[in-house]
N, C-alpha and C positions, 0 to 999 in steps of 0.2 A: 929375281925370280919370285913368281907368288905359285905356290901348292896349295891343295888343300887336301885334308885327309881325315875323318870320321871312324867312329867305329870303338867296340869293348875298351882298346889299346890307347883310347884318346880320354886324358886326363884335365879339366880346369888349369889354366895359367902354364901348360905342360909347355917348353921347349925343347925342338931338337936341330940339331946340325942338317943343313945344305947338303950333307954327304947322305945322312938316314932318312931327308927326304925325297932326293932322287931313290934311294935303295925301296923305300915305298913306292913311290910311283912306279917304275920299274916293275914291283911283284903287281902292284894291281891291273897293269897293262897288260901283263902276261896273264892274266886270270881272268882280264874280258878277253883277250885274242882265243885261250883254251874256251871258253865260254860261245864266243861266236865258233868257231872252229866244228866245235863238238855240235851245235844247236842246229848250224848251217850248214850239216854234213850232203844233204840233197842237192845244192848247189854247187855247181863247179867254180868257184870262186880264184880270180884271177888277184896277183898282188893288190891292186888299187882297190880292189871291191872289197878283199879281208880286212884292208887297213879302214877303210869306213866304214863298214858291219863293226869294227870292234873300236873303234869312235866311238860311236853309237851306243853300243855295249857300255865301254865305260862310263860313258856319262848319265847312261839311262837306266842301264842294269837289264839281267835276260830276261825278265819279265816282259820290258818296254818292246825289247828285239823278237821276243816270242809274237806281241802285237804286230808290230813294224811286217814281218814275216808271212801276216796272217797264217799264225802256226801251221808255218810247212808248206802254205799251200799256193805262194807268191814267187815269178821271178825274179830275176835282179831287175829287169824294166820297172814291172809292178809295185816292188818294194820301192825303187827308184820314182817313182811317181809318188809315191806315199811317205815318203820320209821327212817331205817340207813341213806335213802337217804336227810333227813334234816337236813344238816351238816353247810349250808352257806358255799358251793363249800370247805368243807375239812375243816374247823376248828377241830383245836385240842381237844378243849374243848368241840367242839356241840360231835365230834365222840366221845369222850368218855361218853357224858350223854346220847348216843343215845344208845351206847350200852348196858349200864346200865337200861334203858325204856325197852329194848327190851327183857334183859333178867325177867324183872319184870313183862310183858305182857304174858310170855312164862309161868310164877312161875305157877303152880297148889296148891291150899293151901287144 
């Protein structure tokens, strides 16, 4: 498994265990999910659409989701229409997780 984690807490040549990096992952998940939760409160957001707003979240940060959003003023189509364009100018990897967001924005459950 590869993680990756930044931030005050992150030291030069630092190691940690498999165990403290899930137990990171884990808090930061829960802190873009509170993040979209709290930002997205206008939308009525169904399972699939919170799990890709807070995709989203994590990887972009609520600044990017405030964009994505157009603070407050988008629905889930509109956002859903505008999400492709956060690629970081064509990265392989963002296109592929965007289109993956989009179509989980799209899911009807």
């Amino acid at each position: 498994r590869c993680y990756g984690h930044y931030g005050a807490d992150v030291k030069e040549g630092q190691t940690i265990t498999e165990k403290e990096a899930e137990k990171l992952l884990r808090q930061e998940l829960d802190d873009a999910c509170k993040k979209t939760l709290k930002y997205c409160d206008y939308l009525k957001l169904n399972q699939s659409q919170l799990d890709s707003l807070t995709s989203f979240t994590f990887n972009g940060g609520l600044g990017l989701l405030q964009k994505l959003t157009g603070y407050k003023t988008r629905d889930i189509n509109e956002i859903a229409n505008h999400i492709e364009a956060y690629t970081n100018h064509g990265l392989k990897g963002l296109i592929i997780r965007r289109s993956e967001e989009k179509e989980m924005l799209l899911k009807e459950e």
